[in-house]
N, C-alpha and C positions, 0 to 999 in steps of 0.2 A: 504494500500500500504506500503510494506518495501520496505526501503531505503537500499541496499544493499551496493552503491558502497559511500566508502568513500569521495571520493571528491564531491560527490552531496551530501552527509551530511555535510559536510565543506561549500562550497557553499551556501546550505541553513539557517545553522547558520550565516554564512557572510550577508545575508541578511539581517535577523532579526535583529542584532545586528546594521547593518546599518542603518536602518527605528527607532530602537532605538536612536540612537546618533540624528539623523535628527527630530525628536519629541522632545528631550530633547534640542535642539537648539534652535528650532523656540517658546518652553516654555521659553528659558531664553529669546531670543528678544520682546516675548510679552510683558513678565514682566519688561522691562525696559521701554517699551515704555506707563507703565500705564500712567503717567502723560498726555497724548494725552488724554484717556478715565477718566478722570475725573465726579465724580459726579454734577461737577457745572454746567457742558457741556451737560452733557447727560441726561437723565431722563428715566427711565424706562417704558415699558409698563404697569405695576401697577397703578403709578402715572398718568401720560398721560392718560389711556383709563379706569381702573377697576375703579381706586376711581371718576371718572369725571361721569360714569355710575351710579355708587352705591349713589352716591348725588343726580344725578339726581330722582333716585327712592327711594330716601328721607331712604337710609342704610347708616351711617355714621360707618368711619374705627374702629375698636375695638382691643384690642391686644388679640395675639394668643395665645391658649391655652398652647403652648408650644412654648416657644420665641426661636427660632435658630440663632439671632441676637446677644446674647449675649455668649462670651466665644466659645469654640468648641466645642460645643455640635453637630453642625451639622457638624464640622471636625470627632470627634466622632464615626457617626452617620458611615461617610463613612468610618471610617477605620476597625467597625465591617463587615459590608457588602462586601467590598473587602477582612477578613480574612477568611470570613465564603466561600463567593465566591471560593475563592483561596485553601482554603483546601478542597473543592467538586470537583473541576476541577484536585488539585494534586492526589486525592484518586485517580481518574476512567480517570486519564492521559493515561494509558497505552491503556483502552478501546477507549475509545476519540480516539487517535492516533497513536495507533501501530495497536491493534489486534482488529478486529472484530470479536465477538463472531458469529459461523456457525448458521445458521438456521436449526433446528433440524424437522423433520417432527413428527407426529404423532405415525408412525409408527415406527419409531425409538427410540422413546420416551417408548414405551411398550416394546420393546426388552432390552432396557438397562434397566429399570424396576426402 
């Protein structure tokens, strides 16, 4: 589908950009109110249920082969994966969302050779 008429492309951007700013909000309210979600307070599903099982059946916890706990390795981790993301989505943007390539039949396909 093209978007022909300008103010429905304005419009459209106005939205986005809206749902933008409203995401970046409710991230800054969450992050103020970590002190609520506290580690002391809460306890993960790990703790609680994995390690209480894995005792139970006599598997005690061991460190990971590759510890994501320390440093940004797994900040890292995501900012390759959203660039690699990010640059397969900019390549084939136009495809994605402007133009769909026609469906060519067979026969078509031998004519144009």
């Amino acid at each position: 589908m093209k978007v022909k008429n300008s103010k429905l492309k304005i419009q459209s951007y106005g939205i986005i950009f809206l749902l933008l700013c409203c995401s970046a909000a409710l991230l800054f309210f969450f992050s103020l109110q970590s002190s609520a979600f506290s580690a002391e307070k809460w306890q993960g599903v790990d703790e609680l249920v994995v390690e209480k099982f894995a005792k139970e059946h006599g598997r005690e916890a061991r460190e990971p082969f590759i510890n994501t706990d320390q440093g940004d390795l797994l900040l890292f981790v995501f900012l390759i994966a959203g660039a690699a993301g990010g640059f397969i989505a900019g390549y084939y943007w136009r495809i994605l969302m402007v133009e769909r390539a026609p469906k060519i039949s067979r026969e078509e396909q031998k004519i144009k050779g």
